[in-house]
LOBA-857453 format. One line per field, with one value per residue (C-alpha): x, y, z; residue in one letter. Coordinates in steps of 0.1 Angstrom, whole numbers, plus 5000, padded with zeros to 4 digits. Layout:
<rs>
px: X, ...
py: Y, ...
pz: Z, ...
aa: A, ...
</rs>
This chain:
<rs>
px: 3327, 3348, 3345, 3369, 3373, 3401, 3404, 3431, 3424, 3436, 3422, 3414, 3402, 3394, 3362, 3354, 3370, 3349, 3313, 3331, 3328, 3298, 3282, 3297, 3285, 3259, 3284, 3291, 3324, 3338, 3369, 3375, 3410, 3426, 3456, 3466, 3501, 3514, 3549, 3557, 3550, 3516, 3490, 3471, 3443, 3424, 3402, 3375, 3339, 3318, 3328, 3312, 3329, 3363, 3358, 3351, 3385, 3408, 3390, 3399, 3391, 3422, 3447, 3447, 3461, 3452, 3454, 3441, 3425, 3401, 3384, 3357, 3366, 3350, 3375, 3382, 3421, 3430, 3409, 3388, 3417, 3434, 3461, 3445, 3422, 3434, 3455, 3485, 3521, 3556, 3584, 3597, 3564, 3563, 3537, 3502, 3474, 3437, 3422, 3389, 3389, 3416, 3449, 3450, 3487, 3494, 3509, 3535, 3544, 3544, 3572, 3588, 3592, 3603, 3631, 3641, 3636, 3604, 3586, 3547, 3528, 3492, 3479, 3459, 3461, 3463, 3498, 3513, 3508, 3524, 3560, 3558, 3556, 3588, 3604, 3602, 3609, 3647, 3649, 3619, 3594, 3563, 3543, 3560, 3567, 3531, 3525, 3553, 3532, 3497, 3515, 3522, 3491, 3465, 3432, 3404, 3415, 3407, 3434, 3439, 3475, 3496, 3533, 3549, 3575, 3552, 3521, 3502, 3497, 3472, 3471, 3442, 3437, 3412, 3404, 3374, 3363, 3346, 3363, 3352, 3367, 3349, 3356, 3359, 3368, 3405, 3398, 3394, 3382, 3383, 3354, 3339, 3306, 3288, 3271, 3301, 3311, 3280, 3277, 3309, 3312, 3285, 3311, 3320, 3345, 3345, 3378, 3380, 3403, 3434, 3435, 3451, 3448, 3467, 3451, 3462, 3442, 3437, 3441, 3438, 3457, 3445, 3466, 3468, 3495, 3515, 3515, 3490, 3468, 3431, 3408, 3378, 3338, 3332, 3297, 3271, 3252, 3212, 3208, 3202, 3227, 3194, 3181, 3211, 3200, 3173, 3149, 3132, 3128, 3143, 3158, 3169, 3153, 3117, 3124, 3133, 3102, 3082, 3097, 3082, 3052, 3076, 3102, 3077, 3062, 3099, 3106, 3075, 3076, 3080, 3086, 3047, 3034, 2999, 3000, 3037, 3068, 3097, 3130, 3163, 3191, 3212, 3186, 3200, 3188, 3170, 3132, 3150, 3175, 3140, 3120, 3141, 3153, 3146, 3154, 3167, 3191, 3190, 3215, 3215, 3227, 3205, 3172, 3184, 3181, 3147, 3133, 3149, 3123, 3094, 3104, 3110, 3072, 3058, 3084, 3071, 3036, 3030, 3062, 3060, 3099, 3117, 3141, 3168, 3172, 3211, 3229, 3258, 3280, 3273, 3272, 3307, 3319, 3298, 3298, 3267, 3251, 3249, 3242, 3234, 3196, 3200, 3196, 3220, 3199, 3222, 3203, 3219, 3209, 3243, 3260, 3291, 3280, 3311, 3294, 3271, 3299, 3324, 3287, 3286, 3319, 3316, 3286, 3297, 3331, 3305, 3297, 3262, 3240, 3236, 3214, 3217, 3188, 3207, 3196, 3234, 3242, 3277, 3282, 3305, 3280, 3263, 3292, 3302, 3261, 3252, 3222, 3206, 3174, 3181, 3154, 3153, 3146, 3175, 3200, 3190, 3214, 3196, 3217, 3182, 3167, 3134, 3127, 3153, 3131, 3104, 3114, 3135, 3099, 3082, 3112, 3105, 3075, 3080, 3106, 3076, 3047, 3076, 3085, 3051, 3043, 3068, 3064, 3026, 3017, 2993, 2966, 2962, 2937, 2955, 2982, 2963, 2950, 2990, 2994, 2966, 2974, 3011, 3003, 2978, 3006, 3026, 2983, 2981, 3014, 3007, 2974, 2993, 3019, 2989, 2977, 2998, 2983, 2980, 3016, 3023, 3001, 3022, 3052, 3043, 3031, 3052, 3092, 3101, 3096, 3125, 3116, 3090, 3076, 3068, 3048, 3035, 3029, 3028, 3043, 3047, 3068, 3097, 3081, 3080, 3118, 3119, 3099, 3118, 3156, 3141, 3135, 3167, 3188, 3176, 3160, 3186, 3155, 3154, 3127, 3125, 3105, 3091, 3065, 3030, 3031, 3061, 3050, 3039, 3074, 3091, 3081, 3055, 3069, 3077, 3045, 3029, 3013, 3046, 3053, 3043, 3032, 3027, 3009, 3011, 2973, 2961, 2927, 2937, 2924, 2955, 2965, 2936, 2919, 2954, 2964, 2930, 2941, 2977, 2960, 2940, 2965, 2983, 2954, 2949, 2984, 2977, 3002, 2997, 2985, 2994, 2978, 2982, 2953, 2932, 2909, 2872, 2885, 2859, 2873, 2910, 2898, 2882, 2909, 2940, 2948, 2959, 2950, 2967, 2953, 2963, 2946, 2935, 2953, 2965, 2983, 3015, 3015, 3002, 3037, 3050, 3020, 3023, 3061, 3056, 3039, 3067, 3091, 3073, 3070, 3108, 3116, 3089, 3097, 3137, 3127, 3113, 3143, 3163, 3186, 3207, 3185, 3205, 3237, 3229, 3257, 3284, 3261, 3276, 3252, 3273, 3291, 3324, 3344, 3336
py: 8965, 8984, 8973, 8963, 8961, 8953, 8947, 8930, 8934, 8938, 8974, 9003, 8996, 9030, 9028, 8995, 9005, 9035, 9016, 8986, 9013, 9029, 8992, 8991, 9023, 9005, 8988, 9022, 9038, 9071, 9074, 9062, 9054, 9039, 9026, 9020, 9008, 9030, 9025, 8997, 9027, 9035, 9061, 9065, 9091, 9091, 9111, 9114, 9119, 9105, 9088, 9114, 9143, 9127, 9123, 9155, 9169, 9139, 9124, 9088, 9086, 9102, 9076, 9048, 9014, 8982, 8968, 8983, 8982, 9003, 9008, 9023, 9025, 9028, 9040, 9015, 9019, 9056, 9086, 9097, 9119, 9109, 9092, 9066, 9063, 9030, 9019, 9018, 9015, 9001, 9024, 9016, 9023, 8993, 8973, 8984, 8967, 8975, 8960, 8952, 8933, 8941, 8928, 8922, 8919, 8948, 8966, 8943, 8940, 8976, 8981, 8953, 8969, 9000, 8988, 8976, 9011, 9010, 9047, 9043, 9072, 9062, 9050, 9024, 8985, 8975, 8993, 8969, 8946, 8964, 8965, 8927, 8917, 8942, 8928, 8901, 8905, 8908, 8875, 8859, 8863, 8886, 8857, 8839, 8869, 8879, 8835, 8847, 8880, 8861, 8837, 8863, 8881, 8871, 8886, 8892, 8905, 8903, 8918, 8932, 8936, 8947, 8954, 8977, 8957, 8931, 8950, 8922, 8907, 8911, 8891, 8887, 8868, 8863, 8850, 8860, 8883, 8878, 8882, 8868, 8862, 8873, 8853, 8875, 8881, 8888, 8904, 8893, 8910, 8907, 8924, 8918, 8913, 8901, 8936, 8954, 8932, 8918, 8942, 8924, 8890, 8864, 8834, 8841, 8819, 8821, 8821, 8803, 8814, 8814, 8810, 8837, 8841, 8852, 8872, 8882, 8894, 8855, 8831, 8827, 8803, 8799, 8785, 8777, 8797, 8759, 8767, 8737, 8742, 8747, 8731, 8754, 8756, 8786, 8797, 8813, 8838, 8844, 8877, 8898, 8928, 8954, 8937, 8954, 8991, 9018, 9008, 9045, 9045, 9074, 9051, 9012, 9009, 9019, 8997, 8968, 8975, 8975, 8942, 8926, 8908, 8895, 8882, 8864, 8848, 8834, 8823, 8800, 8789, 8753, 8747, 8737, 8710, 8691, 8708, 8698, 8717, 8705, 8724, 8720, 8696, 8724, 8714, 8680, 8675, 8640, 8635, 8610, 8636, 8667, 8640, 8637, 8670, 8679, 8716, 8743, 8772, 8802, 8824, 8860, 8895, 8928, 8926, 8890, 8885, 8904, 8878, 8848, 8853, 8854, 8819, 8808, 8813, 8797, 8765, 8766, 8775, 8749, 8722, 8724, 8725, 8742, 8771, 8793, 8825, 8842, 8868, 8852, 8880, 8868, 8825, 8818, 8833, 8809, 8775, 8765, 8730, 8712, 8677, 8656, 8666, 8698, 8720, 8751, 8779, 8804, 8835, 8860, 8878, 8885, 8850, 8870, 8885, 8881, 8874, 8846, 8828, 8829, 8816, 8784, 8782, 8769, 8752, 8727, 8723, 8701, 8681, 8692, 8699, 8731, 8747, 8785, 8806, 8830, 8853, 8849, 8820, 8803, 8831, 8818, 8805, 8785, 8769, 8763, 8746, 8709, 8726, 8755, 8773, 8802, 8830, 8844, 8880, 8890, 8914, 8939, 8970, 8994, 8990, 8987, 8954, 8948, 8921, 8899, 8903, 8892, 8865, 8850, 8847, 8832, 8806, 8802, 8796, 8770, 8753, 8757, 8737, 8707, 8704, 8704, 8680, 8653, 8652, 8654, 8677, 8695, 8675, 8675, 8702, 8726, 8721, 8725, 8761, 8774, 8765, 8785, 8812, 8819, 8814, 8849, 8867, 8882, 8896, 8907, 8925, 8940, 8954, 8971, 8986, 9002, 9024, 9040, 9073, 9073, 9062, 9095, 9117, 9104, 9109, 9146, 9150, 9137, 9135, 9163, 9142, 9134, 9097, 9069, 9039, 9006, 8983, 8943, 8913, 8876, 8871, 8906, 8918, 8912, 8934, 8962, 8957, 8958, 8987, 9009, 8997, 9009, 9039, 9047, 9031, 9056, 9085, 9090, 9092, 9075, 9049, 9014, 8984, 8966, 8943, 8958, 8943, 8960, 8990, 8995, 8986, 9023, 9031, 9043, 9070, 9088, 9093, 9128, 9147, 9146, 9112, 9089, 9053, 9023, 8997, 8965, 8952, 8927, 8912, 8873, 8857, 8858, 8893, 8917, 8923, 8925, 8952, 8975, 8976, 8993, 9013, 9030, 9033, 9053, 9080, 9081, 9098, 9117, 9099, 9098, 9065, 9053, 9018, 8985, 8970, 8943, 8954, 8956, 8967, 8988, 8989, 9007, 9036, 9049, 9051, 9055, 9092, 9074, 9036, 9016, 8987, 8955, 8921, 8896, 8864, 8838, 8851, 8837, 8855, 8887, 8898, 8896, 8922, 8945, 8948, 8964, 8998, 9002, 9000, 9025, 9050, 9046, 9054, 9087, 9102, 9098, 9108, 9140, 9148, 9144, 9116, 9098, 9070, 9039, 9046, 9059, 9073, 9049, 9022, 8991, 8965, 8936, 8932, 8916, 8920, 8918
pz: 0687, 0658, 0627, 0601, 0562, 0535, 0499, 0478, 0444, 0407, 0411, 0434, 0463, 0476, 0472, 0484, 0517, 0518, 0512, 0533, 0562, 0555, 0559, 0596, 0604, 0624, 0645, 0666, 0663, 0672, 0645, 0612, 0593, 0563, 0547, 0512, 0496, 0468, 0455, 0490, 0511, 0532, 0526, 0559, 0565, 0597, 0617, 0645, 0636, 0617, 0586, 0562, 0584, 0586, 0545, 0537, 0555, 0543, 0510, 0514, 0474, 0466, 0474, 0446, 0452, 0447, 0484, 0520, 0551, 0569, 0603, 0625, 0663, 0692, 0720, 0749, 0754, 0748, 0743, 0711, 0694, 0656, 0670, 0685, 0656, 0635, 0614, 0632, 0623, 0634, 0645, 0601, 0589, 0572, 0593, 0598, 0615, 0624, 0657, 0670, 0704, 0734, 0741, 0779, 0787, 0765, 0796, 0803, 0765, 0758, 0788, 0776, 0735, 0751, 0769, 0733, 0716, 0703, 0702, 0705, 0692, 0711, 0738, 0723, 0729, 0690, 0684, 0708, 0679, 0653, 0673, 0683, 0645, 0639, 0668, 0654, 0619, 0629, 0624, 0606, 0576, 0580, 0579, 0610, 0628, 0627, 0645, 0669, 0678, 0684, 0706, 0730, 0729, 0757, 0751, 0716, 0681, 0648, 0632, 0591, 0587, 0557, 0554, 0532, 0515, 0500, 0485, 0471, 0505, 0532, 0564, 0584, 0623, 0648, 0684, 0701, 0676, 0647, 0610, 0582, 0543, 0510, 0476, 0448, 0415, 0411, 0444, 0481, 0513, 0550, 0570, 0601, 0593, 0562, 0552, 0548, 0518, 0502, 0476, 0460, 0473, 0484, 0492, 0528, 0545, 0588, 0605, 0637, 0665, 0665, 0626, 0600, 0569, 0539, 0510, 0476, 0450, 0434, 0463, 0501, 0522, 0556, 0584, 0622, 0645, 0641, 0606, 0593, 0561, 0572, 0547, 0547, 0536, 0509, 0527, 0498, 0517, 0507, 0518, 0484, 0493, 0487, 0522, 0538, 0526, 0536, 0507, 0512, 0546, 0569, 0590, 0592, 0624, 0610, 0579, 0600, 0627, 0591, 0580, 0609, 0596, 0565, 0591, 0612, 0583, 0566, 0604, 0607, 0565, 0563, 0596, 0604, 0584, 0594, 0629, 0633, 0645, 0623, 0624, 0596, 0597, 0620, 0645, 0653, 0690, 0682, 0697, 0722, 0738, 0744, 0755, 0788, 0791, 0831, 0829, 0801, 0808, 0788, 0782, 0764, 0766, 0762, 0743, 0736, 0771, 0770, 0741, 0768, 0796, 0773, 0761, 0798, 0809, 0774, 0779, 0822, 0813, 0788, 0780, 0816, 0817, 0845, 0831, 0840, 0822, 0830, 0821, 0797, 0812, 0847, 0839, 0834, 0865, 0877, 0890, 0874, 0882, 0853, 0841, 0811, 0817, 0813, 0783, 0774, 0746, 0743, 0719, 0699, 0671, 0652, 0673, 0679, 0715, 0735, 0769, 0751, 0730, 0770, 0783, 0756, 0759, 0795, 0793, 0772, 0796, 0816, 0786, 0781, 0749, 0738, 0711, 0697, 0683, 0661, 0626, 0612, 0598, 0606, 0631, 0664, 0681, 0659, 0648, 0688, 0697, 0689, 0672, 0659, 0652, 0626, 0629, 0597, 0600, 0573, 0578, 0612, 0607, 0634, 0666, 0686, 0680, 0666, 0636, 0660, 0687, 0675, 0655, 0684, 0708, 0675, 0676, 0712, 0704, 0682, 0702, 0731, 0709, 0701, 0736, 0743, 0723, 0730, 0767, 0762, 0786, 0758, 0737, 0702, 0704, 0722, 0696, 0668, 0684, 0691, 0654, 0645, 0665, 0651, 0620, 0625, 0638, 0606, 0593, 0626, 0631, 0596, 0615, 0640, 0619, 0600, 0628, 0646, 0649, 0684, 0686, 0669, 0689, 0719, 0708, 0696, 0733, 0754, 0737, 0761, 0793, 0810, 0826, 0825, 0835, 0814, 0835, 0828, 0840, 0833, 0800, 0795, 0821, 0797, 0772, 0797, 0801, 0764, 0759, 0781, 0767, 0733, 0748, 0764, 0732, 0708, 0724, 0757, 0778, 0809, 0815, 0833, 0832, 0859, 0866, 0875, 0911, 0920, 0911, 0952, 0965, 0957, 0917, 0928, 0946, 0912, 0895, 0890, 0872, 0846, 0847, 0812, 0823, 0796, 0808, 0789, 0794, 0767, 0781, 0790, 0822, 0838, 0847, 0834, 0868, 0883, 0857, 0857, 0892, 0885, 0861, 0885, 0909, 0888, 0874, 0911, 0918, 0882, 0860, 0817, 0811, 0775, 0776, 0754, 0749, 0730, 0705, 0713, 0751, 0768, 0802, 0795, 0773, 0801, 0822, 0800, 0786, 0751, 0743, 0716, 0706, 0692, 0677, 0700, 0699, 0725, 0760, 0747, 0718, 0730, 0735, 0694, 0691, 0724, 0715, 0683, 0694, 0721, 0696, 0671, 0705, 0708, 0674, 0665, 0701, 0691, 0657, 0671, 0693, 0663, 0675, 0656, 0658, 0636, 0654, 0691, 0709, 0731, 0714, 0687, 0678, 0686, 0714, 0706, 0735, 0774
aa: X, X, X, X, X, X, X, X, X, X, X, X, X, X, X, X, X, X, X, X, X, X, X, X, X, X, X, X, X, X, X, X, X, X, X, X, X, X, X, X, X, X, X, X, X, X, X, X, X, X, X, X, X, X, X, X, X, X, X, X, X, X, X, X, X, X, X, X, X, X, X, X, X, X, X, X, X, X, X, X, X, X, X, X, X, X, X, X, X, X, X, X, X, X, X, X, X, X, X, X, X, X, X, X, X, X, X, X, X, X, X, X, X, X, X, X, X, X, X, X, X, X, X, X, X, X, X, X, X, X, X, X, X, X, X, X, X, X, X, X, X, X, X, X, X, X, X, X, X, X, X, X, X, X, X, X, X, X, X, X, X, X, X, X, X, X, X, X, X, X, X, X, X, X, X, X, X, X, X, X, X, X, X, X, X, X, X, X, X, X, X, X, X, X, X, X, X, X, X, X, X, X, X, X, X, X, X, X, X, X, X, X, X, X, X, X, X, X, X, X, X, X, X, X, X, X, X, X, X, X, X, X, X, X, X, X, X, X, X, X, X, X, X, X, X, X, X, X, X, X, X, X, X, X, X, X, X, X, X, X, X, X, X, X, X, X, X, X, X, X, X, X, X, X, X, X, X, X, X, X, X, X, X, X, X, X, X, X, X, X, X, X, X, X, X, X, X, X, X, X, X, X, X, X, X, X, X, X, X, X, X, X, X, X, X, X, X, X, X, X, X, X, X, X, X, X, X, X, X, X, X, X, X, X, X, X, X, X, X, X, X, X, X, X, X, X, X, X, X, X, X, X, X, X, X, X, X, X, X, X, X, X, X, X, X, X, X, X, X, X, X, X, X, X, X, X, X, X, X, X, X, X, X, X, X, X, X, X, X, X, X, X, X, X, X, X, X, X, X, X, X, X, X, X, X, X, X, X, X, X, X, X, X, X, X, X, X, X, X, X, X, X, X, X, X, X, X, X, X, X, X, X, X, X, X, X, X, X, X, X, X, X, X, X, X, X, X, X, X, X, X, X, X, X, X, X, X, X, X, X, X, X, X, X, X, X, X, X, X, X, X, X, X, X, X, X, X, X, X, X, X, X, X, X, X, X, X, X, X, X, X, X, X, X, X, X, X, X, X, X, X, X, X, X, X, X, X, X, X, X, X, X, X, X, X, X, X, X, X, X, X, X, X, X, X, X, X, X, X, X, X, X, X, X, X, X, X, X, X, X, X, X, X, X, X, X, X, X, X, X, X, X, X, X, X, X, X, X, X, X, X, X, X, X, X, X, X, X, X, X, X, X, X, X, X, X, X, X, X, X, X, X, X, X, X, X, X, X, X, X, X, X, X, X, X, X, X, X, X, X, X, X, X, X, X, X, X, X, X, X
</rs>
């Protein structure tokens, strides 16, 4: 969940490193270092704080040279203090290394260097790695004795490593955690993400596990731990690099919860033709293989996770499909009963989500086929699936999801209408009317983006409560989970989601006069009844109602304190459109507490390691 960023170049690279950071910001971190060769010796300046704060007292611009690394941490072995901050050294001084992931036998190798004399000055996990590769430079070249290290080392990295004595050279390896390689011009980079480095380099290159690389400033040379040559693809990324910045809004996360009807709209282009669902070549799950599908497992982490049981009850309710939705944290420790009927999704938006690649991982130990719905393309787990259903929503820097959100239910819903259609068990009609119905969505989000002044008026009123309660049912039950883990993510305020109906068995309990209730109610003939019902239940026991509703409603605005309505549109879909005001809530109520709403505290936005 740190981030990572180096340069090799024909000039300074101080500033690369500096911007490299500020583009992983968003990744969550808690301390911020960098080192620079000058002269075969290292330049390191490090700090905790902020990146701006640590700046302003060390300057990072200061140091010239042509080749360096840089990182952002977020503490898991060791405290938040400036010695655990990365880069790390070697007892010499002549190896340093940056680290995101976690070295699990680091305990017994740590006892094991310091019967051989080796001083550690942290109590991090990463320098561990620095004195294996000087161990083992006693005998061997950096290249091998950085092989010779990884060998030993059981657990995640991705790893930037330089050494002193030949500046021209930087060293990159991964397993478990993702790092990628940027094609320049008389210059190369490392970086853990895309965003950090598109503002130099669109040709991206992915390392696998257990590969390294080698980087100078004109070639890169890419290698297993054996030592064989890795042929590799030079990926051209499509994002335009302005995607990736604020574009005058205060905040990515507002940008990105604006960007919603655009994002919807890419994810659907040319993937309906005469009231067809047809998905890209990465799709490759042939007609033959969905038809006889028996049963689908999902698996997901967080709002991911959220996104997964909203496609369960669209593939139930109308593919008529039995499916599974897990945690991917919980699956793999697992025996999960699989055969070659069954149907492994695994979602993610940025495909590097530790718990979900571990998930995949053992699903396809049993052999069976497995499709990812992912917004990065050639991320882990799309390279890991049989097939893939990119979601298009562009680059999503805010660590609380939104344009992934709701681009992974439109994919959903896709995926739903094709199922549907090859087992038949929807006519053409009601085909026809889905299609119809999504394409509406991205005019209709639009509509709901363009008043929000209730949503405003709430979140003057009520940003000083300390808890409350999201309530749904049906299809948007998971929307009241989402809801309230937008909520907590950026404003700190505790709320939970639950489904209306179990409201009676102990939430209720907490509502008073003080206690802020959203009710997801969209008029459908399913659950409206069930929810004026809930709604009343709770102005009986004097709780604020703040209701979702469907335009033209007559019914709620008499009960509810404050009624935000959206577009009708089918029960399905009501959830792209009920989602969207929760997340607007979440972000002016944070906005008023004056969190720091991008980057939320003890939050990253991709999981990388367990």
């Amino acid at each position: 969940m740190c981030g990572i960023v180096g340069v090799v170049s024909n000039k300074d690279v101080n500033q690369k490193l500096l911007n490299g950071l500020a583009n992983l910001e968003y990744r969550g971190y808690d301390s911020v270092g960098m080192c620079f060769i000058y002269n075969k010796n290292f330049r390191i300046k490090k700090g905790v704080g902020k990146l701006e704060e640590v700046h302003k007292k060390v300057n990072f611009l200061k140091f010239p040279g042509n080749i360096g690394i840089a990182h952002c941490r977020w503490s898991t072995h060791g405290g938040v203090t400036e010695k655990n901050a990365h880069p790390h050294v070697d007892c010499t001084n002549k190896i340093s290394v940056v680290h995101n992931g976690i070295i699990e036998n680091y305990s017994e190798l740590k006892v094991e260097l310091m019967k051989k004399g080796h001083k550690f000055n942290s109590e991090t996990d990463t320098e561990v790695i620095a004195h294996l590769i000087e161990e083992n430079l006693k005998g061997h070249k950096i290249e091998d004795s950085i092989k010779l290290a990884l060998k030993k080392i059981e657990g995640s990295y991705a790893l930037g490593i330089l050494f002193a004595d030949e500046p021209e050279k930087l060293i990159a390896a991964r397993n478990e955690s993702p790092l990628i390689i940027g094609i320049g011009d008389n210059e190369n980079f490392i970086a853990s993400d895309v965003p950090s480095i598109l503002d130099y380099t669109k040709k991206i290159v992915y390392l696998e596990d257990r590969e390294m690389a080698v980087l100078t400033k004109d070639k890169v040379s890419i290698f297993d731990l054996d030592g064989n040559l890795k042929n590799k693809i030079i990926n051209i990324i499509k994002w335009d690099a302005a995607a990736a910045q604020k574009s005058g809004y205060r905040h990515f996360m507002l940008k990105e919860i604006y960007e919603q009807p655009r994002a919807i709209a890419d994810t659907l282009n040319e993937r309906i033709r005469n009231n067809n669902v047809v998905f890209e070549k990465e799709f490759a799950l042939t007609n033959e293989f969905l038809k006889k599908i028996k049963r689908i497992i999902i698996v997901a982490c967080g709002t991911s996770w959220h996104a997964s049981l909203v496609g369960e009850f669209m593939l139930e309710e109308l593919a008529k499909i039995p499916v599974e939705v897990e945690y991917a944290s919980e699956f793999r420790y697992r025996h999960p009963i699989l055969d070659k009927d069954t149907l492994i999704i695994a979602v993610s938006q940025s495909g590097e989500t530790a718990d979900t690649i571990a998930a995949l991982k053992e699903a396809k130990n049993y052999g069976v086929k497995t499709l990812s719905i992912c917004n990065v393309m050639g991320s882990s787990i799309t390279r890991i699936s049989d097939g893939v259903i990119y979601t298009r929503a562009g680059p999503e820097i805010g660590v609380a999801s939104t344009k992934a959100f709701t681009t992974q239910l439109a994919v959903m819903y896709l995926f739903t209408i094709l199922l549907s259609k090859l087992k038949k068990t929807l006519n053409d009609k009601q085909i026809k009317d889905m299609i119809d119905g999504i394409r509406k969505i991205p005019l209709q989000l639009q509509s709901v983006l363009d008043e929000d002044g209730e949503i405003l008026k709430c979140a003057e009123l009520y940003h000083q409560k300390l808890n409350s309660i999201y309530l749904g049912r049906g299809v948007n039950f998971p929307i009241a989970l989402e809801g309230a883990l937008k909520l907590k993510e950026v404003s700190y305020i505790h709320a939970e989601g639950y489904p209306a109906a179990e409201m009676k068995h102990g939430p209720i309990a907490l509502i008073d006069k003080n206690m802020p209730v959203v009710l997801i109610a969209p008029h459908d003939i399913y659950t409206y009844k069930k929810v004026l019902g809930n709604i009343e239940e709770v102005k009986a026991r004097g709780g604020i109602i703040i209701a979702i509703a469907t335009e033209g409603d007559k019914e709620i605005p008499k009960k509810a304190k404050h009624t935000i309505f959206i577009p009708k549109t089918l029960y399905t879909l009501s959830s792209i459109l009920a989602v969207v005001p929760l997340q607007l809530l979440a972000y002016h109520i944070a906005d008023k507490l004056g969190r720091d709403i991008d980057k939320p505290r003890s939050l990253a936005k991709t999981v990388t390691v367990e």
